[in-house]
N, C-alpha and C positions, 0 to 999 in steps of 0.2 A: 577661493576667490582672492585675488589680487586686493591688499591692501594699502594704500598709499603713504608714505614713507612722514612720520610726522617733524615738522620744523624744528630745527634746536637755532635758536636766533646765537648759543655762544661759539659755534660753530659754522663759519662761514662756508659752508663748501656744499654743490648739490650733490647731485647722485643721477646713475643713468637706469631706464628701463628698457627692459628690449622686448618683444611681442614679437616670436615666429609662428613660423607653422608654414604650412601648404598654402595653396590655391584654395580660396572658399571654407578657409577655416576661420573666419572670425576677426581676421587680425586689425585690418583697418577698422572694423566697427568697435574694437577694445581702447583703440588709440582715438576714435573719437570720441569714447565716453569718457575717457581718464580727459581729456583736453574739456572737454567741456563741462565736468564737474571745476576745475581748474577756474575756467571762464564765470561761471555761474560764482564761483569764492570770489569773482574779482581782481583776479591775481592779471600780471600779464600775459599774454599767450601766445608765441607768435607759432605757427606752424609750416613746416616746408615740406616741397617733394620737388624730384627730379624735373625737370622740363620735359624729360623725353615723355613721362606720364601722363600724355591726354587722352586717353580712354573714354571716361564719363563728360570731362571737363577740365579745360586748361587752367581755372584758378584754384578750385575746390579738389578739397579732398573727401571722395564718395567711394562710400561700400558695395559690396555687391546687393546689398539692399533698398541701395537709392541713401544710404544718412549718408550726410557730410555737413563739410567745416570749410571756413572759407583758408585758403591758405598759398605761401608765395610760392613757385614754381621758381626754379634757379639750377643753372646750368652744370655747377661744378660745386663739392663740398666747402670748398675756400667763402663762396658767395654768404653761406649761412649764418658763420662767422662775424662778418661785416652786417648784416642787417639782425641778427639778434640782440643786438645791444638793446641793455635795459631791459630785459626779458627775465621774468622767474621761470616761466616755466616754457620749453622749445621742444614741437613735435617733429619727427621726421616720419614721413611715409616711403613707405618702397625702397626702403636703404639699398637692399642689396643694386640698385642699379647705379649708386655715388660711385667715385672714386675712392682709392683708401686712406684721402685723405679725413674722410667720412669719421673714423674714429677716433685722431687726435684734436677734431671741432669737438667733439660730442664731449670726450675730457678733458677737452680746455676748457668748455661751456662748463663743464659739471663742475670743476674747479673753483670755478667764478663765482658757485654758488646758485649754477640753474640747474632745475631738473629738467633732465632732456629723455622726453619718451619716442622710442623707436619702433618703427615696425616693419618687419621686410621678411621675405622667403628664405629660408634657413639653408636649406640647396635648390639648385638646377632642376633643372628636367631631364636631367640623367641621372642624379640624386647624389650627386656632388656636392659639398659646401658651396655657397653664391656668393663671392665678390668679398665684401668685407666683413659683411654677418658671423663667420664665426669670430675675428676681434673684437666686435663687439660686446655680443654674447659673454667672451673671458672677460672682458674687464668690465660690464657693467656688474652695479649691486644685484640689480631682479633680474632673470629674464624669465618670461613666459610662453611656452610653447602650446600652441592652439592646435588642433585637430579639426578637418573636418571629416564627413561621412564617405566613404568608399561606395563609388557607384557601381561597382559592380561585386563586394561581398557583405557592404551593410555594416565593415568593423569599421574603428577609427583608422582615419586614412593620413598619412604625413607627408605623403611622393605629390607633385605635381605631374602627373604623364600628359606629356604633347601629343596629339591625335595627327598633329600633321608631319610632313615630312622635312618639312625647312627646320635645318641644323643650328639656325644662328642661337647661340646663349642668350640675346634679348631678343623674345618675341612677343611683345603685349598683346593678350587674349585673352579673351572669355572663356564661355560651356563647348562653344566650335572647334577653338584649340586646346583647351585644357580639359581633364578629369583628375577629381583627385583617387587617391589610390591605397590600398593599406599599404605594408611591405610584401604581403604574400600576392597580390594583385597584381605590383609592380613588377615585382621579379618575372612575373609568369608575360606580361605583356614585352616589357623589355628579351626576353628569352625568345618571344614569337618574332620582335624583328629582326633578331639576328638571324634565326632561322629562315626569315622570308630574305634577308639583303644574301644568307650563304649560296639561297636559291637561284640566285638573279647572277649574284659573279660567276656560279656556273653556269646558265645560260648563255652568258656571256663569252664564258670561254670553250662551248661548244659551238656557239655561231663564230668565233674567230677560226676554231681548228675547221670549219667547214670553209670558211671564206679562201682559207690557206691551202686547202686541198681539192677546189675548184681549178 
């Protein structure tokens, strides 16, 4: 278990934490218990996520189990900056969807002497690195990578697989669009849709050679 990093008041500087994993692995319900033990000390807290993030709810940040924490929504990493002030301790949810300015807030903030916990998907839905998560991850002090369960082998799972067909890198979804995956799961489902698109482009270019020979 993750244990929180203790104060040296002769040493002004914080530190950063980062919380990945997959889809449905825990991560936002980690980042609200670290923030709200925080809240409970009294400390100050402020928490932020992406504006694009209204899933459950445009102010709060909620898990897939319904907890949440009330927190600002802001459009660009720069924003975070300007309204932390005076802050010990600063959450961020769903990093990977910031800009890359995301990392040099996060250690300018820790610099200052705040602790800033992070939480976001570690790659894509092709299982790629996500955006700025691996900087992070280098230069924070903790990171923590979460698991969840593989729906279809029961191992721990670390892939996000997309069920649907839309390409885009941001696509906010739930259980409709997402499952999580082990590696051997991944592979095997990623493998089936190359084989189903190899399918299609030659279909494709059997109905052209026939249009052409009409």
């Amino acid at each position: 278990m993750f244990l929180e990093n203790t104060v040296n008041h002769k040493e002004q500087f914080g530190w950063i934490e980062v919380i990945c994993g997959s889809m449905f692995s825990g991560k936002t319900e980690e980042l609200i218990r670290r923030l709200k033990r925080a809240q409970f000390a009294k400390q100050r807290v402020e928490i932020f996520k992406p504006q694009v993030d209204t899933r459950y709810n445009e102010e709060m940040v909620v898990s897939h189990d319904a907890n949440e924490i009330r927190s600002t929504p802001v459009p660009a990493a720069a924003n975070i900056r300007l309204l932390a002030d005076n802050c010990q301790v600063v959450g961020i949810d769903e990093a990977q969807f910031f800009d890359d300015e995301i990392v040099t807030v996060c250690n300018d903030l820790a610099n200052r002497g705040v602790r800033v916990v992070v939480a976001g998907l570690d790659m894509d839905f092709k299982g790629n690195p996500f955006g700025p998560m691996p900087a992070l991850m280098a230069t924070a002090e903790y990171v923590t990578k979460v698991h969840a369960v593989c729906t279809r082998t029961g191992n721990l799972a670390n892939y996000s697989f997309r069920k649907s067909d839309d390409d885009k890198l941001v696509l906010l979804g739930e259980t409709e669009e997402y499952e999580p995956l082990s590696r051997a799961a991944f592979y095997k489902a990623m493998l089936r849709e190359k084989v189903s698109q190899m399918d299609v482009d030659a279909e494709e270019v059997t109905s052209k050679k026939k249009a052409a020979n009409e």
